[in-house]
N, C-alpha and C positions, 0 to 999 in steps of 0.2 A: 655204664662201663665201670667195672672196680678197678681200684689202683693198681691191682695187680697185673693185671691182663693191660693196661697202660703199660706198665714196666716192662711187662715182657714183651709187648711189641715192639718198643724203643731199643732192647737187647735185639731181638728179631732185626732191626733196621740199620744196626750200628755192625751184625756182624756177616749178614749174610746177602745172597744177591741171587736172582732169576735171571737169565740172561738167555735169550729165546734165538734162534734163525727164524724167519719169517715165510721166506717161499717154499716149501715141501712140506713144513714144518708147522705152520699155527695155520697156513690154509695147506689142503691137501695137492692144489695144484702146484705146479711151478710158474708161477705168472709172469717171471721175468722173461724166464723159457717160450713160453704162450705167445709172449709179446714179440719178442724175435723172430720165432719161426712163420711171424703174422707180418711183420716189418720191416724186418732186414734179409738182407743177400745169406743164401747159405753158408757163405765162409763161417757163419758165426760157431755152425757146429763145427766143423775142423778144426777150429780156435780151440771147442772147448776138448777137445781128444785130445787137443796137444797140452791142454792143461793137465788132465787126467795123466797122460804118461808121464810126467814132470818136464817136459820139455817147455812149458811155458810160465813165467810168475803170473799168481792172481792178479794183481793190479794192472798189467798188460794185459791180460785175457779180457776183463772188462773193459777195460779202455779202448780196445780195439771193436770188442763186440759194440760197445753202443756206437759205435761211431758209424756203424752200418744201420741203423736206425735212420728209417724212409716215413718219419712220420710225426705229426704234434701232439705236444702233448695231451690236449684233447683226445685225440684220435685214441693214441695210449689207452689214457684213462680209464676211458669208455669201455673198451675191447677187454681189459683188464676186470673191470667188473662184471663184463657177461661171463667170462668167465670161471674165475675165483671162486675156491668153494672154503670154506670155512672148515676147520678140521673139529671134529663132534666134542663138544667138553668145554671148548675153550671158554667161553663166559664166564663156566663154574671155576673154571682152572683160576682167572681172574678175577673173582670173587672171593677165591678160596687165599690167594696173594696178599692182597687186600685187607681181609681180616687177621691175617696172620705179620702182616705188619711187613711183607715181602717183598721190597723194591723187583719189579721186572723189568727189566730192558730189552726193546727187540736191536738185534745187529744184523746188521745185513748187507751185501754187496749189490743188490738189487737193485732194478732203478728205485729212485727217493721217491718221487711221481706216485709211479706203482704201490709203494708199500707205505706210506702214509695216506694216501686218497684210499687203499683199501681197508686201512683200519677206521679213518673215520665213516666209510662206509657201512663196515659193521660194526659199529659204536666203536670203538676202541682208542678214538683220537687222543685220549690223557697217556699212553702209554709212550713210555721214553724210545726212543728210536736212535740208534749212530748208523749211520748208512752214508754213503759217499754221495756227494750235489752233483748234479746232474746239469746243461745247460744245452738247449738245443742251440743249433746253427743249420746252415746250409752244406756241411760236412758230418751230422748227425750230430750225436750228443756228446759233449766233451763232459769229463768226469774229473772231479776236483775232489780227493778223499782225505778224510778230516785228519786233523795233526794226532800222531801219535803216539801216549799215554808214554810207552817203555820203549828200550831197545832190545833187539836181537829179538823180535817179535816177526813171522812173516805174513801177518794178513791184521785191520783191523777186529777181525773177533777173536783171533788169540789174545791180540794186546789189551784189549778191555776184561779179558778173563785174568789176564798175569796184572793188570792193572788192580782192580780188583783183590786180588790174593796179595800182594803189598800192602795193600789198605787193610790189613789183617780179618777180610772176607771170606768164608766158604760160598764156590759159586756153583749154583747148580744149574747146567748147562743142556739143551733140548736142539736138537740138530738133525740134519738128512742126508746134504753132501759133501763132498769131498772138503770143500772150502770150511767146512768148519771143524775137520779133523783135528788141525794144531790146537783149535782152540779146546774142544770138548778132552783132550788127553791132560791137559791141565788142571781140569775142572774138579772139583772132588765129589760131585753127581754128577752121573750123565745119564742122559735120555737119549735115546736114539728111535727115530721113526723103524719102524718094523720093514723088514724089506728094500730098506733104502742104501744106497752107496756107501753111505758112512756107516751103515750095518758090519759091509763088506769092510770097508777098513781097519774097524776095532778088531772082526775077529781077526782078519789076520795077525793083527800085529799083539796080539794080545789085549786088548785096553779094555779092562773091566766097563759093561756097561748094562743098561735095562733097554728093554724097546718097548714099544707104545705104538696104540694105532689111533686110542683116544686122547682126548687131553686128561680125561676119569680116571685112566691108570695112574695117569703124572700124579694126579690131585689125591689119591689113594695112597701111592706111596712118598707123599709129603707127610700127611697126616699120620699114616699108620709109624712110619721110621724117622724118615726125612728129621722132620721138625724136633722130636725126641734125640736130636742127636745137636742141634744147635744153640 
């Protein structure tokens, strides 16, 4: 390794940041979704409409959702990696991070269970994760979500993106639904999964964005612009 390619990874890591969603998004399934519709009482989907139409805040939508959760975390776990699929690219996508000197962080509202047992599942366990703890009881899962970063933030993955951009960061942001709209409109990259909810959001509202079905395109348009640019 020459000094130089040193140098510029340590500029790479002082100015910039990945910052991932996890369920729709680095696996093609929705595993938390999987896990509910496998565990818990229906309400969980009426909960999540009433998020959709604004009538509900994220932090209550999950809090209530897991709390209908009829099962151990084992059970979880389990069910969770039959059926998880992994979105095509990803390895190279964090290879490609890696060499280029590119902290990624996964965010997520998911269960913590879920999205850490499935990344170390598919090797992935070095990867930074902020995601809300999780704790079962006999009333299902109580949800404890981390201290946050800024104010006037409404979900932890905006706040780690406006966090971030304080820390005189460019944050290039990959996401699917709804919940990560505030965050991905902050961002000064975004990726959007193709076809997905949060597809539906940007255009409406305007919010410049790229869409993806591989993680190949992400890793393409790092290398070919992206990086040329930070």
């Amino acid at each position: 390794m020459t000094h130089k390619t040193k140098v510029k990874r340590e500029k790479l890591r002082a100015n910039a940041i990945v910052v991932s969603d996890f369920d729709g998004t680095i696996t093609v399934t929705d595993n938390t979704q999987c896990v509910l519709q496998k565990f818990a009482d229906k309400e969980w989907m009426r909960l999540d409409e009433l998020y959709e139409k604004g009538m509900l805040e994220l932090v209550e939508r999950v809090k209530r959702q897991y709390a209908l959760l009829r099962a151990s975390s084992e059970e979880i776990v389990k069910y969770a990696k039959q059926v998880a699929v992994l979105r095509e690219g990803f390895a190279r996508f964090v290879g490609l991070c890696n060499k280029k000197g590119l902290p990624l962080v996964v965010v997520s509202v998911g269960l913590d269970i879920v999205v850490k047992e499935l990344l170390k599942f598919f090797g992935f366990e070095k990867i930074r994760v902020r995601v809300p703890k999780t704790l079962p009881t006999e009333q299902g899962y109580k949800v404890f979500f981390p201290k946050m970063h800024t104010t006037h933030t409404q979900n932890i993955k905006e706040d780690l993106v406006l966090h971030n951009k304080i820390l005189g960061k460019k944050v290039i942001y990959l996401g699917d639904g709804p919940s990560d709209y505030q965050a991905i409109r902050r961002a000064d990259f975004r990726f959007v999964v193709k076809g997905s909810k949060l597809e539906e959001l940007c255009v409406k509202n305007g919010v410049v964005h790229a869409v993806f079905s591989s993680f190949d395109e992400v890793s393409e348009s790092l290398e070919k612009y992206i990086l040329k640019l930070l």
